[in-house]
C-alpha positions in Angstrom: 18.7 7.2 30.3 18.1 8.3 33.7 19.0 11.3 35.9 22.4 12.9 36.1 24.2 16.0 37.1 24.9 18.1 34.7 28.6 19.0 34.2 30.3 21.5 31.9 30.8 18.9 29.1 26.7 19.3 28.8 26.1 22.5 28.6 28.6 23.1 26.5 27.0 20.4 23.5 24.1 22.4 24.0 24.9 25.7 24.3 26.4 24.6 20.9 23.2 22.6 19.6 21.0 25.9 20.5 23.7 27.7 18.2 23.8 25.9 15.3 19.6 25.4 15.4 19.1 29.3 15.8 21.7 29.7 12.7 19.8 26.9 10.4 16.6 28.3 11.2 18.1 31.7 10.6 19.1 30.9 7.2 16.3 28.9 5.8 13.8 32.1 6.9 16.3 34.8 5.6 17.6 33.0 2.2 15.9 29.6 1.6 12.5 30.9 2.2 12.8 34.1 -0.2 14.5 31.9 -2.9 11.8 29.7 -3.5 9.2 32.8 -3.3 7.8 32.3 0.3 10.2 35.3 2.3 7.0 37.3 2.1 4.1 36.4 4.5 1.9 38.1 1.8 3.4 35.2 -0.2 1.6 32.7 1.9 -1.3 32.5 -0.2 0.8 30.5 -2.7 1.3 27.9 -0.4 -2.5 28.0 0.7 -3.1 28.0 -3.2 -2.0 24.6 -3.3 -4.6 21.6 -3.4 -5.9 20.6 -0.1 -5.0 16.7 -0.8 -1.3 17.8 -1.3 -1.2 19.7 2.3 -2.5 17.3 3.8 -0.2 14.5 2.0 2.7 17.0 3.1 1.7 17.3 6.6 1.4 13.5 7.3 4.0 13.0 5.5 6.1 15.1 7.6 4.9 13.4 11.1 5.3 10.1 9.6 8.8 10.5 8.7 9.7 12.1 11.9 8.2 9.8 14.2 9.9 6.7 12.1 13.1 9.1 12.9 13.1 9.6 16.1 11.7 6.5 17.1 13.0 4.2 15.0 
């Protein structure tokens, strides 16, 4: 990897990478989350409703497959 200076060609890829995460998380918390019935934070409960085994199955889960990702 190593240090370099930064030119217009990189700030531009992530100007545009800053873009495009702001818009998907924009859309999963306006219209993905309120579709399947967790848009409301009073709605959180549900999710807290859930068995603790199947949080916690989730959550690992979720590390797990990002470190294998990222990594791998």
């Amino acid at each position: 990897m190593g240090f370099q200076k930064t030119n217009a060609k990189d700030l531009f890829i992530a100007l545009v990478g800053a873009i495009v995460i702001t818009t998907s998380l924009a859309i999963i918390y306006f219209y993905v989350l309120p579709a399947v019935g967790l848009g409301d934070l009073g709605k959180f409960d549900q999710l807290l409703a859930t068995p603790f085994w199947w949080r916690v199955i989730s959550v690992v889960r979720a590390g797990v497959s990002e470190e294998i990702m990222f990594r791998g």
